[in-house]
N, C-alpha and C positions, 0 to 999 in steps of 0.2 A: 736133653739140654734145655735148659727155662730160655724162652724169648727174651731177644735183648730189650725188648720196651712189654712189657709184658701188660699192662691196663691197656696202652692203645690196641693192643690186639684183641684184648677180651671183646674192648669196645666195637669196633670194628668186626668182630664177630657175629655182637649181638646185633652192628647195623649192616651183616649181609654185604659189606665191602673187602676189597684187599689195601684201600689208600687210608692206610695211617697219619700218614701225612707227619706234622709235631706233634703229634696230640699228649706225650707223654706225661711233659711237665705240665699241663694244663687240667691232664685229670688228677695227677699227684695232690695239685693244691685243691680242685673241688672237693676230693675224698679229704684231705686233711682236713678241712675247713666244715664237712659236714661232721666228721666224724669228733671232731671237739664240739659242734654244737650239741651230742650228745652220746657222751662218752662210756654213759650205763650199754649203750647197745650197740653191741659187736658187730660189723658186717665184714664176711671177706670182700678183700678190697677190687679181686678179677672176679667173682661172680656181680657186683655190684656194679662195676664199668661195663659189663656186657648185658645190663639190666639197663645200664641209659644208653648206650647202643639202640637195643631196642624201642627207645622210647624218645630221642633227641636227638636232632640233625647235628652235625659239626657245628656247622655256621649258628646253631641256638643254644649252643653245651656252653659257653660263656655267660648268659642269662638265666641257665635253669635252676631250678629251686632246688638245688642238689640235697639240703638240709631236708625238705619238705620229703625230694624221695630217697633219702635214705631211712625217712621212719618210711614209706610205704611197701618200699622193699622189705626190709626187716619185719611188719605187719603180715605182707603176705606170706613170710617164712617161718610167722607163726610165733617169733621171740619174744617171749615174757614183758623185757623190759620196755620193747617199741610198742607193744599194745597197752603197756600200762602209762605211758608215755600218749598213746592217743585218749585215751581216759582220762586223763587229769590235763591237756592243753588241745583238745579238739573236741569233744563232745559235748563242754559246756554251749560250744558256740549251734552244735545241734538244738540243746536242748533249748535255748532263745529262738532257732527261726521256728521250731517247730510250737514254740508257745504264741508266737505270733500267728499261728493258722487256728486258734481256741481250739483247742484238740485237752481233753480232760489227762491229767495225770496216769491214768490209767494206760491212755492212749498213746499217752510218750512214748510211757514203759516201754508197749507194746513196740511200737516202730523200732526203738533204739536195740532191741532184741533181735529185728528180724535185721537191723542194719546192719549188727554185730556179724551176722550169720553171712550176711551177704560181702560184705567187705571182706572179713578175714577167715570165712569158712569156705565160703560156695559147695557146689557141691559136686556128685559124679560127673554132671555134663557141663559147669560152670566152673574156671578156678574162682580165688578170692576176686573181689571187683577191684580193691585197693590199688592189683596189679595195671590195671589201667589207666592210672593217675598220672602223667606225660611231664608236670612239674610246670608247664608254661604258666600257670597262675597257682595263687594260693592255697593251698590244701585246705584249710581251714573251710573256703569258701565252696572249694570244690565237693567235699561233704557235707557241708550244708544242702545245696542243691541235689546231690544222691538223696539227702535224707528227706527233705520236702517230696523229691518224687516217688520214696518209696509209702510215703505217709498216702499222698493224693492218691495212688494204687491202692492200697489197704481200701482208704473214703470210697472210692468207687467200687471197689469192687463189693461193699458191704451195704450200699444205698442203693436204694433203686433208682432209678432213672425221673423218674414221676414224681418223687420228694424231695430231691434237688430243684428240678420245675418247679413246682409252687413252691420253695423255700424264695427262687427268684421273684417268682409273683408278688409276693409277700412282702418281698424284701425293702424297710426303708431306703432303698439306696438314692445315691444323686440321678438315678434315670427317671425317678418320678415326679412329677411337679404339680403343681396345683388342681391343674385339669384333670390331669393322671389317678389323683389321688380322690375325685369326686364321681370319676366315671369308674374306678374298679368298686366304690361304693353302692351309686346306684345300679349299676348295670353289671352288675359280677358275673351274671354265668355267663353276658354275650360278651364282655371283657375276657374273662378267662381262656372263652375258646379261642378269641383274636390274638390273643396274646401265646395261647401254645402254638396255635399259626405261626404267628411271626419267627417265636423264638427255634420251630424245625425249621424254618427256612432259611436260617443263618448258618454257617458254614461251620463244620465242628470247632474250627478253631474258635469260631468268635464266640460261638457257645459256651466251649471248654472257659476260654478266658474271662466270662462274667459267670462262669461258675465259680470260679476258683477264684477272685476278687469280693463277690458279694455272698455265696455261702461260705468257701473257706475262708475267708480272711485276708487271704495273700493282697501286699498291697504293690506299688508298681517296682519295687526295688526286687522284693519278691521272683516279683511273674517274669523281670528280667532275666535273674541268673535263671529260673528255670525254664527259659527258653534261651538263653545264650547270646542272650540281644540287651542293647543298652536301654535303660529304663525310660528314657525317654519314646525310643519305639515300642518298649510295653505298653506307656502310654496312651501313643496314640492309637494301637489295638485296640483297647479296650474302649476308648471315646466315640473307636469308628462303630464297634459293636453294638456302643449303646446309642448311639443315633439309628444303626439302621432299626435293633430291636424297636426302638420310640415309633421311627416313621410308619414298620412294617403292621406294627399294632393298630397304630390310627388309622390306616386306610382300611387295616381288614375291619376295624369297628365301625367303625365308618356303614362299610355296609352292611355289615349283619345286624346292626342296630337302625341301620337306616335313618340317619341323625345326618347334616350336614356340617360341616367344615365350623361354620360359625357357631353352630348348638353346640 
């Protein structure tokens, strides 16, 4: 015999409780509601409520981006029409954050292949990643930020260490000023060595974060979502970074050039 409320049980399944509570008529109308937002793609309607079970409290199933996961759901289940549905209204928006890190045409390609792979393939020891998308915020954004971090893995894993370093060296960025820009002139190799000083002794993160600002590209809108933090504390990351990089440089030139403070 089928259950008298049959979605709040799925639900309720998939969140590991026995309190159904009302839930009935409340998941009725999210599943209506996502399921006209996009009508080409099928989803049963109890395997789907015991997929946001597993993924949203009670108390936050009234705010979730039910539409957002009912393509995620459908995506991890592999359906034609939700994959071709994240193709033409989410991966344009990849293809924008990832042109903002100057990553060549090629390069895209490259990511949005292995993004492919990873969202809706995964593999024997990984499901799809898609499956982990929980709906509190916008999908859209949400794979933006998968996509940037799967890009900055690729960059790292294909640069060495030492040419990201002197790309910073190098780099026009706002840490250099006047002084900066005369003393890596005259004084290069005892500058260079003060400066890979400084910059091992900054703390991976602050490292990471003016790698990823002045070689990749990322600007602070960026480096926030992929760090999960508002842009304005991206911000102030990277300003704290590049003051200590600034101070930790001058003192070490300081002495290995043996120049004082005034010179």
């Amino acid at each position: 015999m089928a259950p008298a409320r049959p979605l709040s049980s799925a639900f309720a399944r998939g969140a590991g409780t026995d309190d159904v509570q009302d839930l009935e008529r409340l998941l009725e109308g999210l599943i209506a509601q996502a399921s006209a937002a996009w009508p080409n793609v099928r989803v049963d309607s109890g395997f789907f409520a015991e997929f946001l079970g597993r993924r949203v409290s009670v108390p936050d199933l009234a705010d979730a981006r039910v539409e957002d996961l009912w393509i995620a759901y459908a995506s991890a289940s592999g359906d034609p029409a939700a994959l071709a549905v994240v193709e033409a209204r989410y991966l344009p928006d990849v293809d924008a954050a990832l042109g903002k890190m100057r990553l060549s045409q090629d390069r895209i390609a490259e990511v949005k292949q292995g993004l492919r792979r990873l969202l809706f393939v995964g593999d024997a020891e990984t499901p799809p990643r898609i499956g982990e998308y929980r709906g509190s915020g916008d999908l859209r954004a949400w794979m933006r930020v998968t996509a940037m971090r799967a890009a900055l893995k690729l960059i790292r894993k294909e640069s060495r260490e030492t040419s990201s370093d002197d790309a910073l060296l190098e780099a026009r960025a706002p840490m250099d000023d006047p002084e900066l820009a005369y003393m890596k002139a005259a004084y290069r190799a005892a500058f260079k060595t003060a400066f890979q000083e400084a910059l091992e002794s900054l703390e991976d993160r602050e490292r990471t974060l003016l790698k990823q600002q002045i070689v990749d590209g990322l600007g602070v809108d960026e480096l926030g979502a992929l760090y999960e933090v508002h842009r304005a504390t991206a911000a102030r990351w990277v300003a704290a970074a590049r003051e200590k990089l600034l101070a930790r440089t001058r003192r070490t030139f300081m002495l290995r050039a043996r120049i004082s403070s005034d010179e």
